[in-house]
C-alpha positions as CSV (number, residue, x, y, z in Angstrom):
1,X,0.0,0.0,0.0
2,X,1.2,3.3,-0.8
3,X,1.3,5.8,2.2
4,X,2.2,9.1,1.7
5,X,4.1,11.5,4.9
6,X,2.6,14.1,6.3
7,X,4.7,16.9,4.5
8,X,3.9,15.2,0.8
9,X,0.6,14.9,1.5
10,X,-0.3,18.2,2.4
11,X,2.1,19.5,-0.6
12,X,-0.4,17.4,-3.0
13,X,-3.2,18.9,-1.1
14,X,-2.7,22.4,-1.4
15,X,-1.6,21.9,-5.0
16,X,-5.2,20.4,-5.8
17,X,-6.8,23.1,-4.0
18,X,-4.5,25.7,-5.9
19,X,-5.2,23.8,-9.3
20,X,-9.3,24.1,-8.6
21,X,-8.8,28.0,-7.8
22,X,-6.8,28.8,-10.8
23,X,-9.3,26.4,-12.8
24,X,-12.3,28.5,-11.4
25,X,-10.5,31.8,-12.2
26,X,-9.6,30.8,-15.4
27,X,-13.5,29.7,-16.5
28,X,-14.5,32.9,-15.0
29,X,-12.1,34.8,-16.7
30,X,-13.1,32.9,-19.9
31,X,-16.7,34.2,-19.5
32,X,-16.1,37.2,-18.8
33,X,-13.5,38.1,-22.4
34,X,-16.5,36.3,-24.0
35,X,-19.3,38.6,-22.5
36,X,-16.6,41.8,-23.3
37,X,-16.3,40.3,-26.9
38,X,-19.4,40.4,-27.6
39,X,-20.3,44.1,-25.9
40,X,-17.9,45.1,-28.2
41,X,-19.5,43.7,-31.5
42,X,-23.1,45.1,-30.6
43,X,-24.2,44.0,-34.1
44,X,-23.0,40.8,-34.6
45,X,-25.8,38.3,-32.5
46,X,-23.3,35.3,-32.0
47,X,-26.6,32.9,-30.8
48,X,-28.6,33.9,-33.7
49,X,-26.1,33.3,-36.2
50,X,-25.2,30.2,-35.0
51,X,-28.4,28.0,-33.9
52,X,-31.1,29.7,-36.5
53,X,-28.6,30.4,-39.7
54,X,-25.7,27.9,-39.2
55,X,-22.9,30.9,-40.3
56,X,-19.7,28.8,-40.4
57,X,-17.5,31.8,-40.1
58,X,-19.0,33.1,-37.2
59,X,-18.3,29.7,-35.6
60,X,-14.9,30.2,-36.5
61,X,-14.5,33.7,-35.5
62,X,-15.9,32.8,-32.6
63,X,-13.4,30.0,-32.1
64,X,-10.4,32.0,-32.3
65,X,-11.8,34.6,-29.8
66,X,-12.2,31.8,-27.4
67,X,-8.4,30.3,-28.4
68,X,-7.1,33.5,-27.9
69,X,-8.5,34.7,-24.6
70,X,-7.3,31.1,-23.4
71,X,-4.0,31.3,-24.5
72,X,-3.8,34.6,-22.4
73,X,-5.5,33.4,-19.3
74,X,-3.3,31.2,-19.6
75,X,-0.2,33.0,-19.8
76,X,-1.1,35.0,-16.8
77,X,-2.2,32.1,-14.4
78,X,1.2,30.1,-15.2
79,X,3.3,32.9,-14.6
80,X,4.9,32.8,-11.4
81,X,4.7,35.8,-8.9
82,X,7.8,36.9,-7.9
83,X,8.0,39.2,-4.1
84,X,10.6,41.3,-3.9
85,X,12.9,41.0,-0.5
């Protein structure tokens, strides 16, 4: 049986809970360039184009909003924070 000491086990423990937060933010995050995407593009109705006329390229535009606001999130959740002293 595997056992694991005290010190490793609270390690893995706080780096679960860690993951879940920066998971949380992230999704939140996610939602939140998505609603600012689309306040930006006031004319462009992304649910209308996609479930009544099918419009591939909004799909795809779409896509690539959501890929680059991930790649970003990201970027800023991986970066480690550095305190002075």
């Amino acid at each position: 049986m595997f056992l694991l000491a005290y010190g490793s086990f609270h390690a893995l423990a706080m780096d679960v809970i860690s993951t879940m937060v920066f998971g949380i933010v992230s999704i939140i995050l996610m939602v939140l360039g998505f609603k600012a995407f689309d306040m930006i593009t006031p004319q462009l109705n992304v649910e209308k184009e996609l479930a009544e006329k099918h419009n591939m390229a909004v799909a795809i535009v779409i896509a690539a909003v959501i890929l680059g606001i991930s790649i970003i999130i990201a970027h800023i959740v991986s970066t480690p924070t550095v305190i002075p002293g």
